[in-house]
Structures are given as structure tokens and as C-alpha cells.
C-alpha positions in Angstrom: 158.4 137.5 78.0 157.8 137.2 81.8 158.6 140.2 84.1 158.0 140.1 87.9 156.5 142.3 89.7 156.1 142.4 93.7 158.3 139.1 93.6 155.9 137.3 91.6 156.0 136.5 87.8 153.9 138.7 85.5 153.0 137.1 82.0 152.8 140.3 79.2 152.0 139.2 75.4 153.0 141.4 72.7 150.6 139.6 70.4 152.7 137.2 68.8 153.8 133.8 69.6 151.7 132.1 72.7 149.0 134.6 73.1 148.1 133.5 69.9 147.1 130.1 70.6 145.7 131.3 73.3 143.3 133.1 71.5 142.7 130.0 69.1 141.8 128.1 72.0 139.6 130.2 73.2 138.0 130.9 70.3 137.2 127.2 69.7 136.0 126.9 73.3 133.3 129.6 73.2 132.6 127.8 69.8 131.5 124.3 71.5 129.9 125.9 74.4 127.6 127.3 71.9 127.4 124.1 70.3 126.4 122.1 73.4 123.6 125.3 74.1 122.5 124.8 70.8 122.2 120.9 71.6 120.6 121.1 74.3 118.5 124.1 73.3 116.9 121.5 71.1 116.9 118.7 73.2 114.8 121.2 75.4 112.8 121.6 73.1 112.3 118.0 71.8 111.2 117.3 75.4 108.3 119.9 75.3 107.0 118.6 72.1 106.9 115.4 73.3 105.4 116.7 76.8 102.7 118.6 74.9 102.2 115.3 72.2 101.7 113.1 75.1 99.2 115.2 76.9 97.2 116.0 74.3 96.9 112.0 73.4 95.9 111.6 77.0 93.0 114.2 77.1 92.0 113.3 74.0 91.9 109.5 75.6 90.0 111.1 78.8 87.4 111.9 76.1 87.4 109.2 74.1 88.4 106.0 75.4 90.9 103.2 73.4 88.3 100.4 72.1 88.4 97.4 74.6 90.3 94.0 73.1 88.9 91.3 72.5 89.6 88.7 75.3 87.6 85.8 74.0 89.7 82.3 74.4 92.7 84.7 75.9 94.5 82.7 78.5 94.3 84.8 81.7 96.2 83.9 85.1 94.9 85.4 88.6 96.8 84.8 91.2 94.7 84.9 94.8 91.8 84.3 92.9 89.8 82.4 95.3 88.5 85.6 97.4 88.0 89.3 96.8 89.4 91.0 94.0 91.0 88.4 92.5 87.7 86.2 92.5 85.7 88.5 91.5 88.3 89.7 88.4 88.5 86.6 87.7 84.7 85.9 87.4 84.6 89.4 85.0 87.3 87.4 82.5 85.3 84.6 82.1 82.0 86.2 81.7 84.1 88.2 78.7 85.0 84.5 77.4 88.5 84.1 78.0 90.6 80.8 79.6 90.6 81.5 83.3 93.8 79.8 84.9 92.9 80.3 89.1 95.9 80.3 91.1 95.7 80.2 95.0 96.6 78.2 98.4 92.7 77.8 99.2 92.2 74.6 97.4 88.9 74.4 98.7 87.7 78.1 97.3 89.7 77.8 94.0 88.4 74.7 92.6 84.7 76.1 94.3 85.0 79.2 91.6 86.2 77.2 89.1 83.0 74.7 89.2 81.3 78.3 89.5 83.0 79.4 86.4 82.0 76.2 84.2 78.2 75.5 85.2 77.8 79.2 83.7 79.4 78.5 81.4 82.7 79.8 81.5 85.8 77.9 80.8 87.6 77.9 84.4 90.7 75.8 85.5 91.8 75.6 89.4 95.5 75.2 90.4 96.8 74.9 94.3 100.2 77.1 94.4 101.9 79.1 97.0 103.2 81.4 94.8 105.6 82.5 97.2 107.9 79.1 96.4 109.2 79.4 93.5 109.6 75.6 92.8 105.7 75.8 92.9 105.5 78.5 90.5 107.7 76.8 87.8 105.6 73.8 88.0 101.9 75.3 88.0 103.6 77.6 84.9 105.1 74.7 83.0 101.2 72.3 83.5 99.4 75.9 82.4 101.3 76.1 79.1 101.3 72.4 78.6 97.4 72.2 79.2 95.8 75.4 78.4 98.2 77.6 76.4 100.4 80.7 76.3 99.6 82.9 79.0 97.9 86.4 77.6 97.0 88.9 80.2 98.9 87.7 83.8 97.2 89.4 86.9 99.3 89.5 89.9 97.2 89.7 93.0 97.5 87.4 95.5 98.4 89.7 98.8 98.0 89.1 102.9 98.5 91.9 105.3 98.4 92.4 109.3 97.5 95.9 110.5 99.5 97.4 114.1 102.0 99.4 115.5 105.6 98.3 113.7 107.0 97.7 117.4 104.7 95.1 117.6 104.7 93.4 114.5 105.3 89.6 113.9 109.1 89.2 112.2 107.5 85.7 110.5 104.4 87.7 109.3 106.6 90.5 108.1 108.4 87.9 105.9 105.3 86.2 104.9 103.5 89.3 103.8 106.7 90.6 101.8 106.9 87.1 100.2 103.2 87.6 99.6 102.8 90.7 98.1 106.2 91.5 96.6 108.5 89.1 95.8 105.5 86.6 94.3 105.6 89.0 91.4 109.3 88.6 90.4 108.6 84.8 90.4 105.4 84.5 88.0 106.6 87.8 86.0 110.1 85.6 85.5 107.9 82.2 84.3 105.3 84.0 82.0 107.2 87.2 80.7 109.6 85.2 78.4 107.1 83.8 76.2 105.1 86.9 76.0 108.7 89.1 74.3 109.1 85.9 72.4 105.0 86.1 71.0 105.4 89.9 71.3 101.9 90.3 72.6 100.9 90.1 77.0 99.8 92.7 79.7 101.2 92.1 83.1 98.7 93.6 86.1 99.9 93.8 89.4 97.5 94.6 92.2 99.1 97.5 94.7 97.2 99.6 96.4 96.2 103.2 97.7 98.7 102.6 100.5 101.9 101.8 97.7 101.3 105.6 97.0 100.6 106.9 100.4 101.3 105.8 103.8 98.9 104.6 106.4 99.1 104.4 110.0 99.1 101.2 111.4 100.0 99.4 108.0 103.8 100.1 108.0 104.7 96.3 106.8 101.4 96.5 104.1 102.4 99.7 102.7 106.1 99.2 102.4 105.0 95.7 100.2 102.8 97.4 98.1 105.5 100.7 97.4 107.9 97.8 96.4 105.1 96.6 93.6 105.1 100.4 92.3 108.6 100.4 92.1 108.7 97.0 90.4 106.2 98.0 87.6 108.0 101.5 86.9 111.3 99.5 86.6 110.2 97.1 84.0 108.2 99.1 82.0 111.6 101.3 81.7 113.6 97.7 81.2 110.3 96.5 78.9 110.8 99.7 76.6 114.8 99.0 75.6 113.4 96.3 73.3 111.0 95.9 70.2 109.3 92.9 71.8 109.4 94.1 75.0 107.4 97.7 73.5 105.0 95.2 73.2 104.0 94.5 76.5 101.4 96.0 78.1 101.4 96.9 82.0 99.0 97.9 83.9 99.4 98.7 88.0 95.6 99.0 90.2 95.8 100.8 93.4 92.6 100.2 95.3 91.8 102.7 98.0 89.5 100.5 100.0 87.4 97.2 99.1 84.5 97.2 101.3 84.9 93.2 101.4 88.8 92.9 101.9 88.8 95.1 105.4 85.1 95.3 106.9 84.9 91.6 106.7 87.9 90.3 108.0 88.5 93.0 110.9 90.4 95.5 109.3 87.6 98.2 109.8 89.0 101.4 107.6 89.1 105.2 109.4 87.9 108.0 107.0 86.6 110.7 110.0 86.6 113.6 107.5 85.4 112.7 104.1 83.7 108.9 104.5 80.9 109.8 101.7 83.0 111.4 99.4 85.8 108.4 99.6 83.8 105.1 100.4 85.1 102.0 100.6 84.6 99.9 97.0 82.8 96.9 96.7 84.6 94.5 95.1 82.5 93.8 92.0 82.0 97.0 91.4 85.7 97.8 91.4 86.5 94.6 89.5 84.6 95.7 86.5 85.9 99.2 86.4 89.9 97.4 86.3 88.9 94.6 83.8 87.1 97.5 81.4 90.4 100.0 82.3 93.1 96.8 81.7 91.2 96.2 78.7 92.0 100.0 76.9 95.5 99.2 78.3 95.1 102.2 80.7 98.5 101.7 83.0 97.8 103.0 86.4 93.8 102.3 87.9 93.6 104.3 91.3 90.3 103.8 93.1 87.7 105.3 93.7 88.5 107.6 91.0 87.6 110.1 93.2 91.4 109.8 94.9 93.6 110.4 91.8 93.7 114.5 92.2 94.2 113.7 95.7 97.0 111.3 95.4 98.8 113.4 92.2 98.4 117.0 94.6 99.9 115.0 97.5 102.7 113.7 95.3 103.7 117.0 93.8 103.0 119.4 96.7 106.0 120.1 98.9 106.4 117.1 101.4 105.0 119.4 104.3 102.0 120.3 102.6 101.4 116.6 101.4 101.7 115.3 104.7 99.0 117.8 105.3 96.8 116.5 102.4 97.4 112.8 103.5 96.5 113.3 107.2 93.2 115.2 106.6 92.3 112.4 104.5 93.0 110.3 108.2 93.8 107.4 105.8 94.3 104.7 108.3 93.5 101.0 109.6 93.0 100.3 113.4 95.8 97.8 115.0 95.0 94.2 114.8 95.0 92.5 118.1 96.2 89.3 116.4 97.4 87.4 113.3 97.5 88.4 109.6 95.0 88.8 107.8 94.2 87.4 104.1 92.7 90.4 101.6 
């Protein structure tokens, strides 16, 4: 019955009729809120074992490393190979025995290394591509398969960069270095991925960089590029793990602090005022046989010097103040180009 009191109505039960279903109701709503506790109560909990599992696999890998595949007669495309990293990567593969396919728009140097490669005795082929056009790409793709094979371990690492103010930055080289750096992955990932899921075997490498984790004065356009080719690596390895086949590919991302080769020589000279002996810049052959050995046990994210990875992961976790604080004692920076972009 409904009374009303001070003008408005006033619901009393007597224990029959409504109140009834009331109480049934409410009953069987306090009944699936503990349900969906208990769910996720053990979803909770699911997630901690799984925390726990894969933290004790990865100290246990701190300790003892995965064996290193065997690479011998593996197919393995390096894109900027003709200098720095990429040449001397790509001199590490075929010292290990494997097909090295060169890609890079220095005719000249490329087919240089890959007479290198052969009178050692290595088996090195030299292609001219842009792999910024993706007409280009296609192409050198379609002659690899057709001449050498299916593509096995695919190392993204061509990359240019210009180092000044962003106010003063070239719009043409800004385009250039994101073609470069970023978007030249999506277009040899796209030509080489789909025959890896269909073998279910491949590792994909892309070469970012210290400054795709942190910024760096100066390098605005550089570092935004090389953030992009984190971002690109943590998406596909979440798209990659949907599938069976694509479970089976591995990834692999390298973020070199500083090659002593790709900056000192070409102008780029590298500020550390605080810490320059602790965190030196890497020669390149010394840091290309620490990746090939790392890419080799499938490791998935190389930062050097190693010395930088509690660095980086405090700076990444701290509150943003306090890892701005981090980052700027480091004084990780480049001094402003006067002119140009430079080729790493």
C-alpha cells in the first residue's frame, strides 16, 4: 500500500506481495556480485602466477642463457648494410655461415662488402634499394626469393638522422628521415612476414635506438622516428601472438645508446658531461657481436651498453618528474647540426 507523508508518497511493505520479489532480486544480485569477485579473485590470481612464472624463467635465463641457433645457410636480409651497424651485422652473419642478402642505396659500398664477404669466404649478395619506395621493395623482395630463398632472420636497419633545434629543422629532411627510419619497416615487414607465418619459422629485428626510449635534445625528428619503431614492434608482437603461426615468429628490437662510428665520424659529436666513462659510446663491432649473439637466443629487446638498461627501466617507471631528473643528469644529448642530414 502507499501512504503519503509530508505530500510525498511513502512505500510500506507488509511482507507479502512486492517486497517479496524484491527481496529475490536482491538476493540474486548480491549472489553475482560475489560471483564476479570470485572471477576475478582468480583472474587476480592467474595473473600473479603467470607474473611470478615469467620472472623466474627470465632470471633463470639471466643465468643461463638460451643455446644460440644455428644460422648456417639461413637467409638473412640487412637493410643499410653498407656502413655501421648494419655492415658490420652483416659481416658477423656471414662469418656464422649464413646467406647475407645486403640491401642499401650506396651501390658503390654494398657491392664493396659483398666482394668483402665472398673472398673470405662468405656467401654475400648486394642489392641497390631505397627501401623507402615501396615499388623498390616488392621487386628486390620478389629477385631475393626467386634467387636465394625464403627469407629467415629480416634486420631492419637502414636509418638517417639530422640533429638541431625543431624550429629549424628541414620539412623535406623531416619526411626523409621518417620515411627512413619508420615507415621502411612496414614495407619490408609487409614483403617478408607472409612467408615466414606461412613456414611458421622467422625473427624480424628492427634497429631503434636509446633515443626511441628517451628523449634527446636536439634530436626531436630522430627520436620521434625511432619511438614510432618501439611502438611498431610492441604492436605486432601483440597482433603476431593472436595466431599459431604467427607465435612462431621471433622479434627482436636493439636500442643502441651510442656507436662511436655513427656520431664521432660523421659530426654528430655525443654530450655525456656527467658519466662519459661509465656510459661510452659503442664501437660498432663490438656492439654488433653482442646483438647477433643476443638475436641468436631470441632475446627481444638489446639496449646498449648494457650498462643503460637500470637506467632506462628506473626512468620509465619513476614518476615523470623524477625521470626527467634521471634523464637530464645523464645530459643525453647531440649538438645542432649546422647543415644537412646525416647518414648513421
Amino acid at each position: 500500500m502507499i501512504n503519503t507523508r509530508n505530500g510525498r508518497p511513502n512505500h510500506d511493505f507488509d511482507g507479502s506481495g512486492d517486497c517479496g520479489i524484491d527481496s529475490n532480486n536482491a538476493t540474486s544480485g548480491m549472489i553475482l556480485c560475489l560471483f564476479n569477485w570470485l572471477l576475478f579473485c582468480v583472474e587476480l590470481g592467474r595473473l600473479f602466477v603467470r607474473l611470478a612464472l615469467a620472472s623466474a624463467e627470465s632470471l633463470y635465463r639471466a643465468l643461463v642463457p638460451k643455446s644460440r641457433k644455428d644460422v648456417s645457410n639461413s637467409v638473412v636480409v640487412v637493410t643499410g648494410a653498407a656502413r655501421g651497424l648494419g655492415r658490420e651485422i652483416a659481416c658477423m652473419f656471414a662469418n656464422l655461415g649464413a646467406k647475407v642478402v645486403l640491401l642499401d642505396i650506396d651501390q658503390a659500398r654494398n657491392n664493396e662488402l659483398a666482394k668483402t664477404i665472398r673472398a673470405s669466404g662468405g656467401k654475400g649478395f648486394s642489392f641497390t634499394c631505397d627501401v623507402t619506395d615501396e615499388d623498390q621493395v616488392k621487386n628486390i623482395a620478389q629477385k631475393i626469393g626467386r634467387l636465394i630463398g625464403d627469407v629467415d632472420i629480416l634486420v631492419n636497419n637502414a636509418g638517417i638522422a639530422q640533429a638541431m633545434p625543431i624550429l629549424n629543422m628541414n620539412p623535406n629532411q623531416v619526411r626523409r628521415t621518417m620515411e627512413v627510419n619508420t615507415l621502411s619497416h612496414f614495407w619490408m615487414i609487409q614483403e617478408f612476414l607472409p612467408k615466414m607465418l606461412e613456414r611458421k619459422q622467422g625473427h624480424i629485428v628492427a634497429v631503434s635506438s636509446l633515443a626511441g626510449l628517451v628523449g634527446a635534445a636536439n634530436y626531436t625528428e630522430y627520436c620521434a622516428s625511432k619511438f614510432a619503431v618501439m611502438g611498431l614492434m610492441m604492436s605486432l608482437e601483440r597482433e603476431l601472438s593472436q595466431t599459431e603461426a604467427g607465435r612462431a615468429i621471433r622479434l627482436t628490437t636493439i636500442c643502441p645508446a651510442v656507436l662511436s662510428r655513427g656520431f664521432s665520424n660523421m659530426g654528430l659529436p655525443y654530450l655525456s658531461a656527467w658519466f662519459p666513462r661509465i656510459f661510452p659510446p659503442v664501437d660498432a663491432k663490438v656492439a654488433a657481436r653482442d646483438v647477433v649473439g643476443r638475436v641468436l637466443r631470441d632475446q627481444e629487446l638489446i639496449i646498449l651498453p648494457a650498462s643503460f638498461n637500470l637506467i632506462i627501466n628506473l626512468s620509465l617507471i619513476l614518476p615523470h618528474s623524477v625521470g626527467k631528473i634521471v634523464q637530464e643528469y645523464l645530459d643525453y644529448m647531440v649538438n645542432p647540426m649546422t647543415e644537412g642530414g646525416t647518414v648513421l
